[in-house]
MARDREN-895034 format. One line per field, with one value per residue (C-alpha): x, z, y. Coordinates in Angstrom, 3 decimals, m for minus. Layout:
px <- X;... .
pz <- Z;... .
py <- Y;... .
# end
This chain:
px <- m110.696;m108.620;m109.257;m107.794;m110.002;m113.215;m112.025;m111.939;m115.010;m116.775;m115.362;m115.832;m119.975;m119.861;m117.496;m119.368;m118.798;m115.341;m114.479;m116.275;m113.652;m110.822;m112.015;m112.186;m108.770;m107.181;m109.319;m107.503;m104.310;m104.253;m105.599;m102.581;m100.532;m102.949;m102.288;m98.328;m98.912;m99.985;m103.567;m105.889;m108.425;m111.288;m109.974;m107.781;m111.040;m112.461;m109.546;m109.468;m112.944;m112.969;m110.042;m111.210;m114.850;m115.237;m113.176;m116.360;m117.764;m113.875;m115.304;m118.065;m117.452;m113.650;m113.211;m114.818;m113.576;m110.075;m111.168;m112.264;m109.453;m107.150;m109.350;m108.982;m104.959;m104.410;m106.774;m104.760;m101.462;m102.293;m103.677;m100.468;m98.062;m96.813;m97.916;m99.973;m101.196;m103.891;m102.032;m102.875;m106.222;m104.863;m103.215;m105.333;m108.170;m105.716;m104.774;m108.833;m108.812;m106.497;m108.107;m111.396;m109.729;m108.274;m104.693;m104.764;m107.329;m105.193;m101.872;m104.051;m105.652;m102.438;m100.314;m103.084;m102.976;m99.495;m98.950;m101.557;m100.126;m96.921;m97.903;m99.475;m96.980;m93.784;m95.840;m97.122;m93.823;m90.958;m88.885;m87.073;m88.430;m85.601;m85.584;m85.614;m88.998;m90.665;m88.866;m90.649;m93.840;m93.657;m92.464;m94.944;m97.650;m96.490;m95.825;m99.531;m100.845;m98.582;m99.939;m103.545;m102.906;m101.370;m104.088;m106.337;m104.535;m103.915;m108.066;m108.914;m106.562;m107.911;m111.685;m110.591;m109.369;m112.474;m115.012;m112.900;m112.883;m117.150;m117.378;m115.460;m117.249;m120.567;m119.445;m118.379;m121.796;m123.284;m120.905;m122.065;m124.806;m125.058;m123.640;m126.119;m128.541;m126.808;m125.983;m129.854;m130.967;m128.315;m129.568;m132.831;m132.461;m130.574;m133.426;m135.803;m133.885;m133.189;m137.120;m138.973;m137.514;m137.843;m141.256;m142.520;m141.026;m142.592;m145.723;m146.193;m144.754;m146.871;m150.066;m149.170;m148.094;m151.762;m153.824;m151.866;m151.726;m154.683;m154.545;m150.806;m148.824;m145.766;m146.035;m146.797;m143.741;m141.756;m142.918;m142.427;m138.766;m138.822;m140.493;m137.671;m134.619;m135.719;m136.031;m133.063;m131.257;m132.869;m132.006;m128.115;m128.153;m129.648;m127.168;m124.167;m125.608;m126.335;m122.697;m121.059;m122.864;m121.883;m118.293;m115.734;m114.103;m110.631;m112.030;m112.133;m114.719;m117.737;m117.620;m120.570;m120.251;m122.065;m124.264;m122.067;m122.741;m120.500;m123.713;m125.809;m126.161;m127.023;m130.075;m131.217;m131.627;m133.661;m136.060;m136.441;m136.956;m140.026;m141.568;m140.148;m139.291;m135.893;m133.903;m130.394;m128.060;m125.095;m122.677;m119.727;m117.049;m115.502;m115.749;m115.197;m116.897;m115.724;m117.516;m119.573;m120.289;m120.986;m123.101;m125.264;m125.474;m126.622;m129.392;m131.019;m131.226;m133.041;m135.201;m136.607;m136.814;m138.875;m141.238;m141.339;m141.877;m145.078;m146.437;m145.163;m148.367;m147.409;m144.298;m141.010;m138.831;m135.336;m131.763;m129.422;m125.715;m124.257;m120.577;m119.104;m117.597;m116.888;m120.247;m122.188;m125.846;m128.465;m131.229;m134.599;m138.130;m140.961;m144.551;m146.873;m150.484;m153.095;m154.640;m155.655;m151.599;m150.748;m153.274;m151.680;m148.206;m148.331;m150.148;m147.064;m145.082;m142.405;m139.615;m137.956;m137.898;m136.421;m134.340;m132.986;m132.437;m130.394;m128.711;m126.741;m126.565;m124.785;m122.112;m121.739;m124.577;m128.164;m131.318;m134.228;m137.400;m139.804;m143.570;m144.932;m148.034;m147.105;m143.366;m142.309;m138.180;m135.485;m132.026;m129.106;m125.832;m122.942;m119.125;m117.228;m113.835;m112.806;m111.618;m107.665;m106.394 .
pz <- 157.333;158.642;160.684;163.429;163.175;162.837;166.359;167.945;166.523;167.923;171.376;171.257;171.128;173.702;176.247;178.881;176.640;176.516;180.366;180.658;178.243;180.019;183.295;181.980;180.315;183.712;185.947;183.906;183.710;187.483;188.214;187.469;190.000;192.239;192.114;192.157;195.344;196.581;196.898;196.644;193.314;195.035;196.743;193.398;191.800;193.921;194.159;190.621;190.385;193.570;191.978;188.510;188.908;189.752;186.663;184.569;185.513;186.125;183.818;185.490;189.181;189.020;192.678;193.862;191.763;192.951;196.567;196.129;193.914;196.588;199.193;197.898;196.924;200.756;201.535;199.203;200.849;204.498;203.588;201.662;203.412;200.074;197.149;195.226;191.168;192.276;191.882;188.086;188.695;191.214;188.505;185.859;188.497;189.548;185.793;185.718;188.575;187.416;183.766;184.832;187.942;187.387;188.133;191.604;192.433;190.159;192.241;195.507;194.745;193.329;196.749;198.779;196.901;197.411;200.721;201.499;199.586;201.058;204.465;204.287;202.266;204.386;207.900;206.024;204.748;206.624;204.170;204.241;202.723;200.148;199.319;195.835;195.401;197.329;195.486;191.717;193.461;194.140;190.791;188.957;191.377;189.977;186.319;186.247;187.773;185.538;182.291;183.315;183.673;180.137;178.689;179.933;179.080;175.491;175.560;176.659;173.636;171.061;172.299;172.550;169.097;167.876;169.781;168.132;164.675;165.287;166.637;163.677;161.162;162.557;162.465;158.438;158.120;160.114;158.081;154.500;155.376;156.383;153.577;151.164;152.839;152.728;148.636;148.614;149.858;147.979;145.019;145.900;146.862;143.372;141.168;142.978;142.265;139.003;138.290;140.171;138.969;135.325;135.730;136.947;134.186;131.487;133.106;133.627;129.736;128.454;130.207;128.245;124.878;125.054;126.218;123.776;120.684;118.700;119.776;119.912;117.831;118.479;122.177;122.359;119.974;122.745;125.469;123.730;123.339;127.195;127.465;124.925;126.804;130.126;128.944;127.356;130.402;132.165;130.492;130.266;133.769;133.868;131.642;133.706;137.343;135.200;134.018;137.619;138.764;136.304;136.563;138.546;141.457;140.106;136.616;134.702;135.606;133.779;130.449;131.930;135.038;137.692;138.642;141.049;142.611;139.984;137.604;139.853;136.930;134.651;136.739;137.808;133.206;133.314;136.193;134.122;130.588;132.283;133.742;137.047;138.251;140.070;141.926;142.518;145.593;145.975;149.168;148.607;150.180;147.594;149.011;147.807;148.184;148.343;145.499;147.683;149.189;145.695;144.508;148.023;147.130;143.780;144.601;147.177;145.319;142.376;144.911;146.632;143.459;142.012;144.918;144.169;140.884;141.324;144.871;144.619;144.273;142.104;140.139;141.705;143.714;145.262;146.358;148.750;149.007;152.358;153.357;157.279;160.026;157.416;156.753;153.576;153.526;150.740;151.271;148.837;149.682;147.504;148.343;149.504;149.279;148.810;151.561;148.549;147.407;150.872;150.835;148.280;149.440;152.642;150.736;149.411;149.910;152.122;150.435;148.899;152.130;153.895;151.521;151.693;155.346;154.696;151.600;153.908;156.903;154.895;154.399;157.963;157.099;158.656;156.798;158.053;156.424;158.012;156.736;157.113;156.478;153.457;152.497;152.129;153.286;152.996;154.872;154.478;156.502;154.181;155.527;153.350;152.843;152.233;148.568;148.280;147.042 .
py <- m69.842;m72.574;m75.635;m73.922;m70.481;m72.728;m74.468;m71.287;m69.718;m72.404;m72.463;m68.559;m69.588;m72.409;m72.002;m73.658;m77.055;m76.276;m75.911;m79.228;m80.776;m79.188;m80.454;m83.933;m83.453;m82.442;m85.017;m87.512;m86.047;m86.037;m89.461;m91.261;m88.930;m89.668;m93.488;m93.036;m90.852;m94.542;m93.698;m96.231;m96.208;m94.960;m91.796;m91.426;m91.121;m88.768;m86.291;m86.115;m85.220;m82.842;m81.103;m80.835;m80.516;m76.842;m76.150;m76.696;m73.076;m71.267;m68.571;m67.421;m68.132;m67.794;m67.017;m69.963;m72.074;m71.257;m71.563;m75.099;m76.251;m74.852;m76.385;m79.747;m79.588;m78.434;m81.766;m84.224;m82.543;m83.199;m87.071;m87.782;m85.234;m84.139;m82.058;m83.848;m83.812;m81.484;m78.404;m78.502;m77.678;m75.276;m73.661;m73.634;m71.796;m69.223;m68.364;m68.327;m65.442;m63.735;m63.683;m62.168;m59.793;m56.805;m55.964;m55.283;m57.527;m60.535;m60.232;m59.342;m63.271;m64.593;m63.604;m64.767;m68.689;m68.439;m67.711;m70.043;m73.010;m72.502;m71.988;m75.178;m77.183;m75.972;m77.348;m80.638;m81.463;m79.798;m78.502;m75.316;m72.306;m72.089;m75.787;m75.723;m77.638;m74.790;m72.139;m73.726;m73.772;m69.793;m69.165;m71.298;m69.424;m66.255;m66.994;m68.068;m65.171;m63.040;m64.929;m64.309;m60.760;m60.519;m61.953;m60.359;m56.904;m58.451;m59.041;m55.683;m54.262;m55.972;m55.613;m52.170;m51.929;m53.847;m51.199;m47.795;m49.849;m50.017;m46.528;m45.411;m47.295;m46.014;m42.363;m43.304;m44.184;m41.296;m38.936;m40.323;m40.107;m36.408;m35.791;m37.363;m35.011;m32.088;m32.562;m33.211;m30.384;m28.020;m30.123;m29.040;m25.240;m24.984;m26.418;m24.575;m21.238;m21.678;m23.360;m21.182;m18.056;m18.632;m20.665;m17.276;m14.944;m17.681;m17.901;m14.347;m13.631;m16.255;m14.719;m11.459;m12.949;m14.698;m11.429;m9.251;m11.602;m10.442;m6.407;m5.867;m8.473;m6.628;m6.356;m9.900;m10.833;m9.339;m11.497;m14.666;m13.213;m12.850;m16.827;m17.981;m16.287;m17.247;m20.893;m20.732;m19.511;m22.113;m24.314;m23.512;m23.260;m27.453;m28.628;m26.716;m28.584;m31.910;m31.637;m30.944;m33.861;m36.454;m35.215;m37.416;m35.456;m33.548;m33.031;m29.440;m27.603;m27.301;m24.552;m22.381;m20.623;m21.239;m18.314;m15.505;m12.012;m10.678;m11.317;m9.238;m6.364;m8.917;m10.793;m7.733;m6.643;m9.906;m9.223;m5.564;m6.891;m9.267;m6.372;m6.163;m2.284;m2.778;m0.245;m0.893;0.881;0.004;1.897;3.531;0.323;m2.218;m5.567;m8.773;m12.055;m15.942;m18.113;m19.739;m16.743;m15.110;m17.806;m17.570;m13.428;m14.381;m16.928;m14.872;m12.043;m13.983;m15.544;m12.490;m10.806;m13.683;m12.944;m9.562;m10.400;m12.356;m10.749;m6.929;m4.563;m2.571;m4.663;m2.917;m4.281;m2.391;m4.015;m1.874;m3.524;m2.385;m3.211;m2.835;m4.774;m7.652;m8.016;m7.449;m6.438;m7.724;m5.967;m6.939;m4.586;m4.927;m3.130;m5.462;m3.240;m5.665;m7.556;m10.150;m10.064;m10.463;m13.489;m15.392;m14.109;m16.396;m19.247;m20.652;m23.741;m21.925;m23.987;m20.475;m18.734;m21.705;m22.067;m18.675;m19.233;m21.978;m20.990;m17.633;m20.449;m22.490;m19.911;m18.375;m15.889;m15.689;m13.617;m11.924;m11.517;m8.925;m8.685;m5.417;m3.649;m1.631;m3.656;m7.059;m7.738;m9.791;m8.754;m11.245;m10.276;m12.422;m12.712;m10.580;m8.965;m5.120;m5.012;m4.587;m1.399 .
# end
């Protein structure tokens, strides 16, 4: 920052201090005129100081301060029949007006000093309205009130500019922002999925392998299988988020897929092998999905079934895939017989369900769950498109 920036910085944050200045500045510009005009020291003094006085608070009473500066300039005129030094201040109070006024209201004031001025200066003096003399003093009038005007247009433009470059830099912030939370919570609906689902098939495995290790080795040997393939799974499908995350936007995507409805058959052989009875109907329509789409499909599915999995009295579960009107239908019913099944079924944290709800919100999708005496269900209603011949 220059010596010049600094100066205005810190006129910017006192302007009261500078308007004193310039008042002194013009009272002593004007003082000498004053004595040329012939007038004695004294009522030099005073002129100078009536007519550059009011400057000290142009800013906030610019009106006023124009009225008295005019006030005394017509006073000087009539005590030394002839315009006098005082029409600096004059001037500088009607560039002040015009500043702070806006357009209308600027050249209303400026026409009003002027006519005024002259009116008073062609009686005073005599001359002729086109004298030459009279003629600068209109244009000078108007060339002030002009300047004031364009700066205070140029003002409003670049306070203007300033506001939109705030209002844009808050919505920035308000944008990042929203999106932090949004990656959050898909960050969050993701690890529950993929946590919650295979926490339950290892817990529930691991419960048999223990019961079963003494009486039926073999049987037992098979649910450790089940523990070791859903932690495996579980763990391929860690590493594949950890890796999208840590990759810079643009870059190959990662070597596992992410999890899609075209994997349905294959979630559904996992719920099966962990002791889950699963139905599957599918209708008679072809339809395809987007990958978001697919990948929303996919982790409701695994979600309700999970439910099933641990609240279903006895363990079965069934999925119906509907197509029409562009919309395709997941629906996931599981018995719910038990009043103590039921008891634990509404004792949980929630966070699946909501997520659920958000997870076919976030794709232009909404879900229903309906809890009723005998069956638990899920309905999601997915955008989808009629598969091309």
């Amino acid at each position: 920052m220059n010596a010049l920036d600094v100066m205005r910085s810190r006129a910017a944050g006192n302007p009261f201090l500078v308007d004193g200045l310039l008042a002194v500045g013009c009272a002593a510009l004007i003082f000498p005129g004053f004595l040329g005009k012939g007038a004695p020291v004294l009522p030099a003094t005073l002129l100078a100081l009536f007519s550059a006085g009011p400057l000290i608070v142009r800013r906030s009473m610019p009106l006023a301060v124009l009225a008295a500066t005019t006030a005394v300039f017509l006073v000087a005129l009539l005590w030394m029949r002839e315009p006098g030094p005082g029409m600096v201040c004059c001037l500088v109070a009607l560039y002040s007006a015009a500043v702070a006024a806006p357009r209308t209201r600027a050249l209303i004031t400026g026409t009003i000093t002027a006519i005024v001025v002259q009116v008073f200066t062609l009686l005073v003096t005599g001359r002729h309205f086109l004298d030459s003399g009279n003629l600068a003093l209109i244009t000078v009038l108007g060339a002030v009130t002009a300047i004031g005007d364009a700066t205070r247009n140029r003002r409003a433009y670049i306070q203007a500019i300033k506001d939109r470059a705030l209002r844009a830099e808050r919505t920035r912030e308000v944008e990042a922002r929203r999106r932090v939370a949004e990656e959050r919570l898909r960050l969050a609906r993701d690890l529950h999925d993929i946590v919650a689902h295979s926490i339950t098939v290892i817990n529930f495995q691991a419960g048999v392998a223990a019961h079963l290790l003494r009486r039926e080795p073999d049987a037992a040997e098979a649910a450790i299988e089940h523990v070791i393939t859903a932690s495996g799974s579980t763990l391929a499908e860690l590493g594949t988020m950890l890796t999208v995350l840590r990759q810079p936007d643009g870059d190959s995507p990662p070597p596992e897929p992410m999890p899609s409805f075209d994997r349905l058959d294959d979630l559904l052989d996992g719920f099966r092998a962990a002791g889950l009875a699963v139905e599957l109907q599918r209708g008679d329509m072809a339809f395809s999905l987007t990958p978001a789409v697919g990948m929303a499909g996919y982790r409701i599915v695994q979600e309700s079934l999970t439910n099933a999995f641990r609240y279903a009295t006895p363990r079965t579960a069934r999925v119906r895939l509907s197509f029409a009107a562009h919309r395709l239908r997941i629906s996931v019913v599981n018995p719910v017989t038990d009043t103590e099944d039921r008891r634990h079924s509404s004792g949980g944290t929630g966070r699946g369900l909501l997520g659920l709800r958000e997870r076919a919100a976030s794709v232009g999708g909404r879900l229903d769950i309906v809890e009723g005496r005998e069956e638990f269900s899920v309905d999601a209603f997915l955008p989808a498109l009629p598969m091309k011949p």
